[in-house]
Residue, then its C-alpha position, 0 to 999 in steps of 0.5 A: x782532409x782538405x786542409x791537409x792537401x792544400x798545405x801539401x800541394x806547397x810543399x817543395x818538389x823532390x830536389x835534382x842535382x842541376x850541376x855538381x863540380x869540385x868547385x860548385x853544385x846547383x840544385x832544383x826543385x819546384x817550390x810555391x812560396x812568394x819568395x825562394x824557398x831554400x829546403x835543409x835537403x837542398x843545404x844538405x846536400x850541398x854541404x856533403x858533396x863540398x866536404x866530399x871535395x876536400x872538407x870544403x865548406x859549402x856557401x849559399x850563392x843565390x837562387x835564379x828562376x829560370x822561368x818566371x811563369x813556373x815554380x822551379x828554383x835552381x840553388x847555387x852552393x860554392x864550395x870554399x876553405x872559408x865559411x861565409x855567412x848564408x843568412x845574409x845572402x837570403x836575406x838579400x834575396x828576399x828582400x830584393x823579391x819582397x820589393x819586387x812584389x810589392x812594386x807589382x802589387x802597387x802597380x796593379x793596384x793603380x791600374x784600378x785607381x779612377x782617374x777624372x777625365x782632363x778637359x780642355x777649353x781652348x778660345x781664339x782671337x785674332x791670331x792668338x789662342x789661349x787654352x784653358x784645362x781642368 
């Protein structure tokens, strides 16, 4: 029982319709995932407001998150005469997350690196100063 509400609790929240024009329509949600989730009711959804507009094709623009503290998505369909490939635009997407996140990762993994102390021998003679680290 646990185990089922933790996998639920995942699980995207009911989508909103953001912004709908001829030429567009964006659409929300709250998602859990370390890179953008885009749900088959989000492309749905986009897919039957663009043939609404004429039989357009509905293609994936991209995702912004609004806040980086919160899990809300906003998924950006046009709609266009043409069909483009919507798979290498989340491909892109997620690489670009996934390099994102493990620039943080490393970034926080050398902030516990210990680092040795430098330390700094410095002699004078005259008006002369040599100075030794190590």
């Amino acid at each position: 029982m646990v185990s089922v509400l933790g996998v639920s609790a995942c699980q995207p929240t009911e989508m909103m319709v953001e912004k709908a024009t001829p030429n567009l329509i964006s659409v929300s949600y709250q998602a859990y995932g370390t890179t953008p989730t885009l749900t088959p009711e989000a492309m749905d959804r986009a897919i039957e407001h663009c043939k609404a507009q004429g039989g357009l094709y509905a293609n994936y623009r991209g995702v912004s998150v609004p806040n980086p503290l919160s899990a809300k998505e906003v998924h950006t369909f046009v709609c266009e005469r043409t069909k483009t490939d919507d798979n290498a635009v989340i491909a892109a997407q997620n690489r670009e997350y996934n390099a994102a996140a493990a620039a943080s990762a490393a970034i926080i993994a050398d902030s516990f690196q210990p680092t040795s102390p430098t330390y700094t021998n410095c002699t004078t003679i005259g008006y002369q100063t040599n100075c030794t680290s190590y």
